[in-house]
N, C-alpha and C positions, 0 to 999 in steps of 0.2 A: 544871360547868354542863351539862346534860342538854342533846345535840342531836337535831332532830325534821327527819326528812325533808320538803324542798321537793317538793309533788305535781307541781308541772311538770316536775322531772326524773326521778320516777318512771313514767311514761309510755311503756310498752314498747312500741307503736305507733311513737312518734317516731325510736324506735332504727334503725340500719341491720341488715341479717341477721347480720355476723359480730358484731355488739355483740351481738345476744338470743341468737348461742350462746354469747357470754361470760358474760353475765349465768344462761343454764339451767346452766351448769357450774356454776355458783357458790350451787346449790343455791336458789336464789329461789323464794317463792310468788307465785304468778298470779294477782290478784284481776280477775274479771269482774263489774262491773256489768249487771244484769240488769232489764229493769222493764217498762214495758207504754206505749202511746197509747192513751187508755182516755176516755170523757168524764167530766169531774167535777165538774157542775151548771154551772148559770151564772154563775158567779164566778171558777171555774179552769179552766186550761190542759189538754189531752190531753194533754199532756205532761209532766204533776205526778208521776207516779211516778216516771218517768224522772229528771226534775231531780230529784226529792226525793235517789231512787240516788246520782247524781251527786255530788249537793253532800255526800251523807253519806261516802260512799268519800272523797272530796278532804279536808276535814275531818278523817275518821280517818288519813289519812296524812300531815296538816298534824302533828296529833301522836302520829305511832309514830315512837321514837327510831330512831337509822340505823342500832344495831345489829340491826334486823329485818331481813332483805332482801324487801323486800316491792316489784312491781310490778305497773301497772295496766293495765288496756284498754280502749278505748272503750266506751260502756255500749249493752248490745243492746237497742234502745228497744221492741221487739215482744216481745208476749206472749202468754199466754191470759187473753184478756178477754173470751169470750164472753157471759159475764153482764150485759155491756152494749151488746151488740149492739142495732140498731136504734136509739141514740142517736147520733144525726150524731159523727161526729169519730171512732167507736171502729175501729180499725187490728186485727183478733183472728186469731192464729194458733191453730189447732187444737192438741190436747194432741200427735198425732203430730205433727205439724211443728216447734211446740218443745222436744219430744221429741229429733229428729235435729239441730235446729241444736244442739243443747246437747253432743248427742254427736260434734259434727263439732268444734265447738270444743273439747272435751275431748280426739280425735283428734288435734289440728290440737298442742295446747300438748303434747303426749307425743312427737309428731313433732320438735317442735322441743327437745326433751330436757331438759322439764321433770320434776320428781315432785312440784309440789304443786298445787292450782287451788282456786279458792274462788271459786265464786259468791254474790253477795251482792243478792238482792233486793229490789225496791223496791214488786213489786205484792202484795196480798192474796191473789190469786186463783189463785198457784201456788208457794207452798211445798211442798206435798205432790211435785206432781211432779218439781221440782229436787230431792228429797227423793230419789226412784226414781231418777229418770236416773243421779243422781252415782255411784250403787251402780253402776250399770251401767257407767260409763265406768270405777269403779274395777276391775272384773271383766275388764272387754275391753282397758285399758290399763298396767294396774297405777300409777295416778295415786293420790295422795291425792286426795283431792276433800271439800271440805266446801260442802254449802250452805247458807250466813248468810241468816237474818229478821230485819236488826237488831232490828225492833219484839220482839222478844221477850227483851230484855234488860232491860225495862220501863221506864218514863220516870219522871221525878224527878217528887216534889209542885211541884206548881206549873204546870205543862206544859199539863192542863186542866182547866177550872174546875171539873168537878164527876167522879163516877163514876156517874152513868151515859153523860155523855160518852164518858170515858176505856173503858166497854165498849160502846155502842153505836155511838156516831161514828168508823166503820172507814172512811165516803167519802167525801170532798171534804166534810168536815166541823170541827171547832175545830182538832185538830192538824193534818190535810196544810196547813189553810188557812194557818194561822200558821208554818209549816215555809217553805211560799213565800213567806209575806210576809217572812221570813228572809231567804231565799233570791233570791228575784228579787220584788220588791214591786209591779215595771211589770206584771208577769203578772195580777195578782189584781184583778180587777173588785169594788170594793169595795163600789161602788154597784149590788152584783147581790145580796149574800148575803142567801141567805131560808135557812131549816131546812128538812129533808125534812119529809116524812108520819110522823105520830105514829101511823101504822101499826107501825113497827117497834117503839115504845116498848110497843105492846099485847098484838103478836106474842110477841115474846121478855122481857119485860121485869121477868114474876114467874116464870118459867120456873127450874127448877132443873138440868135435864140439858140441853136442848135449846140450842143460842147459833148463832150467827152464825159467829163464825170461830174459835170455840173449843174444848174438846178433845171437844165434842161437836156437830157444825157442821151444819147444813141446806143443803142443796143448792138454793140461791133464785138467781132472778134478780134485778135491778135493775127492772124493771118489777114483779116482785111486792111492794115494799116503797117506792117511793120515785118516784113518776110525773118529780120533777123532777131524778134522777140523783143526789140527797145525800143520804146515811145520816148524819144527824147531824146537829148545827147549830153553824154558822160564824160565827155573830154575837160571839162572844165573841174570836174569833180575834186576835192582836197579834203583834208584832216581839218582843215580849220574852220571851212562850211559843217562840214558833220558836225563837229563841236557847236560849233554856234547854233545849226536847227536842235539838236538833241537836249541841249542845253535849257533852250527856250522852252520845247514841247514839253519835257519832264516841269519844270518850274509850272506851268500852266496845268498841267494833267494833275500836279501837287494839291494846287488849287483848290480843283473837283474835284478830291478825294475827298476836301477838308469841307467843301460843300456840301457834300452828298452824308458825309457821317452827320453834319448838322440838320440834314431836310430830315422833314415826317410829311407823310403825308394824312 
């Protein structure tokens, strides 16, 4: 019978000092949750990417067998979020700042005589740069380093209702909604969800190169597409979608964990 690591004892925080040099000897990867305080209409939480991070890291380690050695770290809830600046609630670090916090913690885990790290983000708004950084920390520290977008492992049919959703609704829109309704249901103001601005559907929506967050991306704010902070629409949103994307992404992130302990380069 196949055994799966309990994520509460995965927990490398919890550890005392001479445990986490027991544990870097032992050849372990470092997964950092990564995500943002961002606002996400009036129905969710600033906190939505951050949980989302959370509950997906926890989740994919509920099932990576315990042949991986994989441990975890609190998730760094700050981001670049500038894009929604001016929306009460948004927390935004600059691309320099989490830039160096990325590199101190990359620092900090090669100090402690590690060789793998993997951050794993939660927000849209900085793949690219965990992108760069991780180069750099692999340059300056000789770490592996990979940085995970779960979303780009793609989600099962079913997750959401339609495809323009599934390419347009990138914010506090059908899936985050339904991820949290998974996830913490107290959160989600269910008696708030309205749809953004059918601007974005006019904008981008017969467009053939140009998208949103895709491999040909526009550099937009949140105020240029969506007055009420939602790129998408959350009405359709349910418990059973969240389960099923959450489901999928953790099994897939599971995956990569079990890849990444295997790679050397």
């Amino acid at each position: 019978m196949t055994a799966f690591h309990d994520p509460r004892e995965r927990r490398l925080a919890w550890r005392t000092s001479p445990e986490v040099a027991d544990i870097a000897a032992s050849g372990a990867l470092v997964v950092q949750p990564i995500a943002s305080v961002e606002q996400h209409g009036p129905h969710l939480p600033c906190y939505t990417d951050s949980l989302v991070a959370e509950g997906i890291v926890e989740r994919a380690m509920a099932v990576t067998t315990v042949d991986a050695n994989v441990w975890t770290l609190p998730v760094v809830s700050y981001g670049k979020s500038n894009e929604h600046l001016g929306y009460p609630g948004t927390v935004s670090l600059s691309a320099e700042t989490l830039i160096a916090v990325c590199r101190d913690i990359g620092r900090s885990i090669a100090r402690s005589g590690f060789r793998k790290l993997a951050f794993v983000n939660g927000h849209g708004g900085q793949p690219h740069l965990l992108e760069m950084v991780a180069r750099d920390i692999r340059e300056e520290t000789g770490l592996m380093v990979f940085p995970l977008f779960p979303y780009r492992v793609g989600l099962p049919d079913g997750a959401v209702s339609s495809r323009e959703e599934a390419e347009l609704g990138i914010h506090a829109g059908e899936l985050e909604t339904s991820m949290v309704l998974a996830l913490a249901p107290e959160a989600v103001r269910t008696d708030r969800l309205e749809a953004g601005s059918t601007r974005v559907r006019e904008l981008y929506g017969s467009l053939r190169f140009l998208s949103l967050e895709g491999a040909l991306p526009t550099a937009w704010l949140t105020r240029d597409l969506a007055p009420n902070g939602v790129i998408g629409d959350p009405t359709a949103a349910s418990v059973e979608r969240g389960e099923l994307a959450l489901a999928h992404l953790a099994r897939e992130l599971a995956g990569v964990f079990a890849e990444i302990c295997a790679f050397e380069l």
